[in-house]
C-alpha positions in Angstrom: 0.0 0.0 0.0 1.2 4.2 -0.5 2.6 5.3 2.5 1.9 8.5 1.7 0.3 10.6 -1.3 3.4 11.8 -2.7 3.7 11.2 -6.6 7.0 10.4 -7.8 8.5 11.6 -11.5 10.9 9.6 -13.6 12.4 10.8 -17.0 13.6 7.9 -18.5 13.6 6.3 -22.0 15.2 3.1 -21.0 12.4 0.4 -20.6 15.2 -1.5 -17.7 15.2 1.5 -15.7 11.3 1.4 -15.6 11.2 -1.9 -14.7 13.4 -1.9 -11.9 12.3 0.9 -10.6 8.7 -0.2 -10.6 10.2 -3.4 -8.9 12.0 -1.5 -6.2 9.3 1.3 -5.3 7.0 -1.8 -4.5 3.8 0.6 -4.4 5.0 2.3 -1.6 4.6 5.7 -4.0 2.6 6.2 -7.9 5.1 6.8 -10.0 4.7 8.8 -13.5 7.2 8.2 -16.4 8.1 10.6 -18.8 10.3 10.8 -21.7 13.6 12.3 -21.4 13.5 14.0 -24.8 10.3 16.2 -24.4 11.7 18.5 -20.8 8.5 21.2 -21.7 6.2 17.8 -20.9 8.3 16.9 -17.9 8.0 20.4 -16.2 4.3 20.6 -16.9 4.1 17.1 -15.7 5.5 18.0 -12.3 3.2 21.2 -12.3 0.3 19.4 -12.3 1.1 16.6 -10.2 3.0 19.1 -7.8 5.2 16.4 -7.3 8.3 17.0 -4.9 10.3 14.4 -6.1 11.9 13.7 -9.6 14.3 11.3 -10.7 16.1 11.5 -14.0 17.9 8.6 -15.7 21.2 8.8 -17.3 21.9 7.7 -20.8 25.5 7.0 -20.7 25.7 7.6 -24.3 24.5 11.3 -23.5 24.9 11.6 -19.6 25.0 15.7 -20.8 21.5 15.4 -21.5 20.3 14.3 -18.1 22.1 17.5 -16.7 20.9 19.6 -18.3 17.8 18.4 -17.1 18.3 17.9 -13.9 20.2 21.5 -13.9 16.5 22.8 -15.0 14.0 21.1 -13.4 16.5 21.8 -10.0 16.0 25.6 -11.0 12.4 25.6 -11.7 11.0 25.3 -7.9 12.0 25.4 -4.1 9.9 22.5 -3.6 11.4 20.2 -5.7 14.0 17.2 -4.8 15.6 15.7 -7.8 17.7 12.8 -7.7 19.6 11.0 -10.5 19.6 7.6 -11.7 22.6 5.6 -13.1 22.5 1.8 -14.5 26.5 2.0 -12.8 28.2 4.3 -10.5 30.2 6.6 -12.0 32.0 8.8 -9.6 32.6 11.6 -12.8 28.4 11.5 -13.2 27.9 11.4 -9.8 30.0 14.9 -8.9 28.6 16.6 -12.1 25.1 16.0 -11.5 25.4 17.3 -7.7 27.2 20.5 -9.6 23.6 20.9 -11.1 21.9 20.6 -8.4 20.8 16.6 -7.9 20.2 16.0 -3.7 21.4 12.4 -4.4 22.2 9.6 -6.8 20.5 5.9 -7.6 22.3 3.3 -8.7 19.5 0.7 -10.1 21.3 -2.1 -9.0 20.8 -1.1 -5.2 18.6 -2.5 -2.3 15.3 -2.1 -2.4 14.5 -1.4 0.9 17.7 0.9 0.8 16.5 2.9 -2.0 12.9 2.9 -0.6 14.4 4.5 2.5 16.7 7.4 0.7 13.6 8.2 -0.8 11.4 8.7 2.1 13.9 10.8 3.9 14.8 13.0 1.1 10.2 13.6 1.1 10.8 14.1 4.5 13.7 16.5 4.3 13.4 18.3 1.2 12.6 21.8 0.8 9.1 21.0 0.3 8.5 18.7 2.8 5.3 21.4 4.4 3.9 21.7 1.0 0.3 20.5 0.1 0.8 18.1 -2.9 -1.6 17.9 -5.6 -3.7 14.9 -5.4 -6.0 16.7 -2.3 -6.5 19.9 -4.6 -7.5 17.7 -7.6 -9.3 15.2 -5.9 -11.9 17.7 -4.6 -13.6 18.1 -8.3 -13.2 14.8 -9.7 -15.8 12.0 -10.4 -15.5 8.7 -12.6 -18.5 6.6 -13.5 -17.7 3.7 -14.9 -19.7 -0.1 -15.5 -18.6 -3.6 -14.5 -20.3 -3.7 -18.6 -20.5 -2.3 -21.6 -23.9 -2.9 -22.1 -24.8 -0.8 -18.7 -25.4 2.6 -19.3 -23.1 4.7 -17.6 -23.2 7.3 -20.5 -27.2 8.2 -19.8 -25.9 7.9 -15.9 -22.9 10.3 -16.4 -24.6 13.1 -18.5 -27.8 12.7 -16.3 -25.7 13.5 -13.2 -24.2 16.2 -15.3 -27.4 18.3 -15.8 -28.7 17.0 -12.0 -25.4 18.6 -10.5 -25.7 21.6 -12.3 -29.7 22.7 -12.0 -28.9 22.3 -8.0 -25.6 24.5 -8.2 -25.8 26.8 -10.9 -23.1 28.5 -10.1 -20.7 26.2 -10.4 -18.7 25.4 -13.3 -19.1 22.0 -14.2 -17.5 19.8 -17.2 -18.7 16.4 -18.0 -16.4 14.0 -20.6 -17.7 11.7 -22.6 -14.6 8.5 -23.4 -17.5 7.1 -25.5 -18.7 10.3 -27.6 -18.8 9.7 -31.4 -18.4 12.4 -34.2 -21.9 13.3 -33.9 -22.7 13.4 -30.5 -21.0 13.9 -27.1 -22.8 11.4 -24.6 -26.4 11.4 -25.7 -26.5 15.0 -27.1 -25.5 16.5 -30.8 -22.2 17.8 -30.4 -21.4 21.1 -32.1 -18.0 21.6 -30.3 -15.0 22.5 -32.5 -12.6 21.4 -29.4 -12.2 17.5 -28.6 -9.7 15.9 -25.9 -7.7 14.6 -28.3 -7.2 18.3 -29.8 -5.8 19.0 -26.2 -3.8 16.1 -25.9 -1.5 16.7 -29.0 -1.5 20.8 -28.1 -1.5 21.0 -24.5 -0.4 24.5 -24.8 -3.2 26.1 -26.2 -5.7 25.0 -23.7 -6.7 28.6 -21.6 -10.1 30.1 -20.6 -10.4 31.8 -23.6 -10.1 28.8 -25.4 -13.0 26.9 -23.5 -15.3 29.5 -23.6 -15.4 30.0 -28.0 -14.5 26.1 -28.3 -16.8 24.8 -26.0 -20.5 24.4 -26.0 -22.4 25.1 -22.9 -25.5 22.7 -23.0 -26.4 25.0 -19.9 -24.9 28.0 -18.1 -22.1 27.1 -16.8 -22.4 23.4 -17.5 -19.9 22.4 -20.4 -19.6 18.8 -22.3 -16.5 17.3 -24.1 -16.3 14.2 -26.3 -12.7 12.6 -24.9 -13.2 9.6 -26.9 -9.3 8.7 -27.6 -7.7 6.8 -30.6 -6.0 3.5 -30.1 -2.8 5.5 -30.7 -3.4 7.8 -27.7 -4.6 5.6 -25.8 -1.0 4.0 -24.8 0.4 4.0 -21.4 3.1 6.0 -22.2 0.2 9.3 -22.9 -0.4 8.8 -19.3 1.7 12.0 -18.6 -0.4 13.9 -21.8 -3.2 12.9 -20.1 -2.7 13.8 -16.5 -1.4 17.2 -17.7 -4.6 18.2 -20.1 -7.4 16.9 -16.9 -5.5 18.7 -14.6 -5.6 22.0 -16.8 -9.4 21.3 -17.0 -9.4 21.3 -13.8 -8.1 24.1 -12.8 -10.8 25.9 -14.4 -14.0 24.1 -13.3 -15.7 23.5 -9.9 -16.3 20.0 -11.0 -15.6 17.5 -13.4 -17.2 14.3 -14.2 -15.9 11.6 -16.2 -17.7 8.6 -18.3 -15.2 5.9 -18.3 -15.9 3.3 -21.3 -15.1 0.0 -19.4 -13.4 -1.0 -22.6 -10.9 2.3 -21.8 -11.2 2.1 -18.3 -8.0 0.6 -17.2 -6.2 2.9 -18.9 -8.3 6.1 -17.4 -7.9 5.0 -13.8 -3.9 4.2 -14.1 -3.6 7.8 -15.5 -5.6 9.8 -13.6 -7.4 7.4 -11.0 -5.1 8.8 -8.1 -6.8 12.0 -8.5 -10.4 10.9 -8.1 -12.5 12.0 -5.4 -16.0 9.5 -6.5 -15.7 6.6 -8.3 -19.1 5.7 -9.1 -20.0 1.8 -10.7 -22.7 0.4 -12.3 -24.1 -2.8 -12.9 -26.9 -4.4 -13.4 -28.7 -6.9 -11.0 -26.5 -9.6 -12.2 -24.4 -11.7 -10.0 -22.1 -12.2 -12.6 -21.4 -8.0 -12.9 -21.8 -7.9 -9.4 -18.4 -10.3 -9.6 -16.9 -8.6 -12.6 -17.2 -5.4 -10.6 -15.1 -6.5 -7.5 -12.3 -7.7 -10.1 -12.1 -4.9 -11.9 -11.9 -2.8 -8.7 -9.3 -4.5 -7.1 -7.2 -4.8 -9.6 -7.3 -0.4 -9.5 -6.5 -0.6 -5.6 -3.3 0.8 -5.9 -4.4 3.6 -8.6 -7.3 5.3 -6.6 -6.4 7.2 -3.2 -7.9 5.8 -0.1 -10.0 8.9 0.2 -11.6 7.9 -2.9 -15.4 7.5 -2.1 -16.1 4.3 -4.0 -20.0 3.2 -4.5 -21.9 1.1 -7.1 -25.5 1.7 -8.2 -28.0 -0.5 -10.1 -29.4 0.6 -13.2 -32.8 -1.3 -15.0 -33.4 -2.2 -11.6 -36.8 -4.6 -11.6 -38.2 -5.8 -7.8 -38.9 -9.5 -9.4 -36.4 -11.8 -10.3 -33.3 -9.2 -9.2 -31.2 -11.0 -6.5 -31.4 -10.1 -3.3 -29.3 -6.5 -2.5 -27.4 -8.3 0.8 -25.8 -10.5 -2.3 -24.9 -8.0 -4.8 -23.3 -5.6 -1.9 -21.3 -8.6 -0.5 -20.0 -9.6 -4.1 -19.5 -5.8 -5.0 -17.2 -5.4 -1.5 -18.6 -1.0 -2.1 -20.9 0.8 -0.5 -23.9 0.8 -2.2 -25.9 4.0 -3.4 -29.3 3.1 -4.7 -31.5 1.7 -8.0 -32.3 3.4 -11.3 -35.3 1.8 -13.0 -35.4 0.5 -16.2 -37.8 3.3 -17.2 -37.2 2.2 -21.3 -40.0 4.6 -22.2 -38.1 7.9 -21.1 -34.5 6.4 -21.6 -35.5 6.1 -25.6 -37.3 9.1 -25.8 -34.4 10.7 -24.3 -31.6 9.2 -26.5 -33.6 9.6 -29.8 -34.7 12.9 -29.4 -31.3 14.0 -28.1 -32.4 15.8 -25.0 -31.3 15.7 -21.5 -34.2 13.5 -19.6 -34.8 15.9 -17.4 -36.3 18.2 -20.2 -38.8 15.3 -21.4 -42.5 16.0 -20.9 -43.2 15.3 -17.3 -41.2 13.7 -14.5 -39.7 10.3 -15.3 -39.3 7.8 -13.4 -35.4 7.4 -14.0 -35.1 10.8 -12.7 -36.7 11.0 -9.5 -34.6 8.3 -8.7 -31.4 9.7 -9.7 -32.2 12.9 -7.4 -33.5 11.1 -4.2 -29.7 9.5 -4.8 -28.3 12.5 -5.3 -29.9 13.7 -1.6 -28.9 10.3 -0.2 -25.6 10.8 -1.2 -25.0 14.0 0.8 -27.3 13.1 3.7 -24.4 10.0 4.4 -21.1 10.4 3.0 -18.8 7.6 3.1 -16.7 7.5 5.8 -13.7 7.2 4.4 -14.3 10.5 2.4 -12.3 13.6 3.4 -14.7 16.2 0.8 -18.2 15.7 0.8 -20.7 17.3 -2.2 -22.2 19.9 -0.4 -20.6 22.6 -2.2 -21.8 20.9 -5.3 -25.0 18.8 -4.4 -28.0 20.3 -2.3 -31.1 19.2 -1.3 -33.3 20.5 -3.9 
């Protein structure tokens, strides 16, 4: 388990050092990888991280290179530690990189428990060892909804909490992404938005306020949507950093952001950016085999989602008859449980096809009077493991 919430940085392009590392760290801290070649993405990792540790690797065929950027990324912050890591000892590297301002040195072949424990005292030591680190500040605006399935609907979920959230706050900036939008639509809605994630991803540096407010839609004031369906090519784990960076941008300029995690793309979403999470939301159906899929699928993200993380489940197409009893699905589920969506097929198809959020279909459907008397539930008890509660963002209507 993470001793502490401290994210660690490594600039590396050699696939040994990443290994061993990995092997060494032992989950005691997350660790983000960067390549060594793009120093622009390495600083903006670390910004939005606000990682206090960095470790860069040594290419012994250009050892310059790694000084240079350790002799930057040493410059760039008070609050920064930044070690460097060698395959060998070499006593040359070793007295240059101090010149540039490394606080120590790794050698890969070293002790585990050795290296685990240089690393915890330099946390402890280091000139930021007072800061508050990133994951808290994120962690307050950040929702995944995901399925144990694809054929639950977490999409209608997601965009339906979307539009909930923001008719009982409407002052509060909320943004909603869709990992399943198409070219036509972003969740259940006709998209009109010039700006996609995938825009961001290849030009982080043009994302900005001014940018969001002529690229992106608002489906209502102050609620935005964005289709962050990603190509196979994106999706790779070494665009974790890309990602990280453009979410954490988003962040910084909304009060909330929800997230509609394809289960086909979820493993990949949570290992990026599942440390950050403040609610993971799941939903199955009341089947004892998703019941089952759901526990796999969140224990094998244990060690990606902070222990703060509120995590819950829900049922959608909930029917009385012939569901199993709800003492067997929480037991195979291992999460606290939230509450039932009905089936409701009459206002889920009338919303899809017509392209309107359900909450603007003639009369009061049934789907939605549950979702809000979850909504209140979900204030009214907060999980006790969970340091932010909604208030600021969900009241009792």
């Amino acid at each position: 388990m993470m001793e502490r919430e401290d994210v660690l940085i490594c600039i590396t392009d050699d696939i040994g050092i990443r290994v061993w590392l990995e092997r060494t760290l032992d989950g005691a801290w997350p660790v983000e990888f960067v390549a060594a070649w793009d120093l622009s993405r390495a600083s903006r990792l670390v910004e939005a991280t606000r990682s206090r540790f960095v470790m860069v690797a040594v290419d012994e065929n250009e050892p310059e290179k790694a000084l240079r950027i350790i002799s930057a990324l040493s410059a760039s912050g008070e609050g920064l530690s930044v070690v460097s890591l060698a395959r060998r000892l070499n006593q040359g590297h070793l007295l240059q990189s101090m010149r540039a301002g490394a606080r120590d040195c790794f050698i890969a072949s070293s002790d585990g428990e050795e290296i685990r424990g240089r690393i915890r005292q330099l946390l402890h030591s280091g000139p930021g060892s007072s800061s508050t680190n990133a994951p808290s500040a994120m962690r307050r605006k950040m929702t995944l909804v995901t399925s144990a399935s694809p054929v639950v609907d977490a999409r209608l979920f997601a965009q339906s909490l979307a539009f909930a959230l923001n008719q009982r706050n409407p002052k509060a900036r909320i943004l909603a992404l869709d990992t399943a939008a198409t070219a036509r639509s972003v969740f259940y809605l006709d998209s009109h938005n010039r700006l996609t994630l995938e825009h961001l991803l290849r030009s982080p540096e043009a994302l900005d306020e001014s940018l969001i407010e002529t690229a992106l839609e608002e489906y209502a004031p102050n609620l935005r949507l964005l289709a962050a369906c990603l190509s196979a090519e994106s999706a790779v784990n070494d665009r974790n950093a890309d990602l990280l960076i453009a979410v954490n941008q988003l962040a910084g300029m909304f009060d909330h952001v929800i997230i509609n995690v394809d289960p086909a793309m979820a493993d990949f979403w949570i290992a990026a950016v599942g440390l950050y999470a403040r609610d993971l939301m799941m939903l199955i159906h009341p089947i004892v085999e998703q019941a089952h899929a759901a526990r796999e699928r969140l224990d094998s993200w244990r060690e990606r989602l902070p222990k703060e993380c509120r995590r819950s489940f829900l049922l959608d197409c909930h029917e009385p008859k012939g569901s199993p009893s709800l003492s067997a699905l929480q037991h195979a589920v291992g999460i606290e449980y939230l509450g039932a969506l009905p089936l409701d097929w009459p206002s889920r198809l009338m919303a899809i096809n017509a392209g309107l959020p359900i909450h603007k279909l003639p009369g009061k459907a049934t789907y939605l009077r549950r979702l809000e008397e979850i909504l209140k539930r979900y204030e009214a008890a907060p999980s006790k493991s969970r340091l932010t509660a909604l208030r600021g963002l969900v009241r009792t209507a």
